[in-house]
C-alpha positions in Angstrom: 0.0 0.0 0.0 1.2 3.5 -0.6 1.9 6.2 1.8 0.1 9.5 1.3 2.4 12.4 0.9 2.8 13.6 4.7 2.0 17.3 5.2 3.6 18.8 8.6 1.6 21.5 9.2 2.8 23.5 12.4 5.2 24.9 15.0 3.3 25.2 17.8 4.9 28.7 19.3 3.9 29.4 23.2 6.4 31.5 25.1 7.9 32.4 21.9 8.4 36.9 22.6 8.7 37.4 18.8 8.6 35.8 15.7 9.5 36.7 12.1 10.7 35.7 8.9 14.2 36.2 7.5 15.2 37.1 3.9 15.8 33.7 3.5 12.3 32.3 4.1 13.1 30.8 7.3 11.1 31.8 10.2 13.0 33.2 13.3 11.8 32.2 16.7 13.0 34.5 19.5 12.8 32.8 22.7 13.2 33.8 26.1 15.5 31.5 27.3 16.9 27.9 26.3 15.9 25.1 26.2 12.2 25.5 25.0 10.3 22.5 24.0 7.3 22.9 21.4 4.4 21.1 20.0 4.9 19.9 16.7 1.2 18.8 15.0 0.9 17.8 11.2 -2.0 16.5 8.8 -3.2 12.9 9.5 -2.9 10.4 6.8 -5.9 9.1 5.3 -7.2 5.7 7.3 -6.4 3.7 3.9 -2.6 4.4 4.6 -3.0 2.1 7.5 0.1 4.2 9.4 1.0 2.5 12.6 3.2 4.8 13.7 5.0 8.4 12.7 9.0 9.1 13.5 9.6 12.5 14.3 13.2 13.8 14.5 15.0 17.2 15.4 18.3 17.8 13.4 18.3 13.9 12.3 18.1 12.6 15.9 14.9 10.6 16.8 12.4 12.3 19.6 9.6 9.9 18.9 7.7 7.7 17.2 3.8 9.2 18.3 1.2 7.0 17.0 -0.8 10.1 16.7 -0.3 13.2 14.5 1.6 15.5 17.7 5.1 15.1 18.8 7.0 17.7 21.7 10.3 18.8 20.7 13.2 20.2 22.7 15.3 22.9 21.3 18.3 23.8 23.7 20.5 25.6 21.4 20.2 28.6 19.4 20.5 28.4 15.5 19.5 26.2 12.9 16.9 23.1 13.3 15.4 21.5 11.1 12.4 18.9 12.3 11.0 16.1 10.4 8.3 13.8 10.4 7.7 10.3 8.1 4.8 8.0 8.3 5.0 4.4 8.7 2.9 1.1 8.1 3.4 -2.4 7.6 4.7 -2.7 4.0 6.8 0.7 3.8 8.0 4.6 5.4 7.2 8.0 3.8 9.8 10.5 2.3 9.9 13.1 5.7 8.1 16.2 5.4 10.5 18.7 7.3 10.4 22.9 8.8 13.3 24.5 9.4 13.4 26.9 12.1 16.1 29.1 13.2 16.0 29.8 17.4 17.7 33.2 18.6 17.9 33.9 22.2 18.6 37.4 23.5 22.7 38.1 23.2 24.2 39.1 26.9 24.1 42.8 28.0 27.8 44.3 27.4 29.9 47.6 28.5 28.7 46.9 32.6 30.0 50.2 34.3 28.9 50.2 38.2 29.1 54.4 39.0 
């Protein structure tokens, strides 16, 4: 049986200050302090696909194999991450579906004069 394109569909972006998109296309999340785990939700596949399971990863890594279409993620450093999700059943897995996202934290205060 074949897999249904996978769609992810959304960052989920509580306690996020500001977010914005870069030149680049890749949307910015400023948060407030590291590390900030999110909720990461994408499109069911259709029953016929028969999925038992999806495998969501951050930067490559596995964080979990939900059998349902929502999946927390940790982010604990700044930059660059890229999270994607495949679908899985008995006779095959999905190409990933996959959002980039680059984290920024505020930068320390400098010049510190006491007076």
């Amino acid at each position: 049986m074949k897999l249904s394109k996978l769609k992810l569909i959304s960052l989920s972006l509580l306690l996020l200050t500001t977010i914005s998109c870069n030149n680049s296309g890749i949307v910015v999340l400023y948060a407030q302090s590291l590390p900030i785990t999110k909720i990461v939700d994408w499109d069911d596949n259709p029953a016929t696909d028969e999925v038992t399971n999806y495998t969501v990863t951050l930067d490559k890594v596995i964080v979990g194999n939900p059998t349902v279409s929502q999946q927390s993620v940790t982010f604990t450093t700044p930059g660059l991450h890229t999270v994607s999700v495949t679908a899985t059943n008995l006779w095959a897995t999905s190409a990933a579906a996959s959002i980039t996202r680059n984290v920024i934290v505020p930068g320390n205060p400098g010049n510190i004069v006491v007076r």
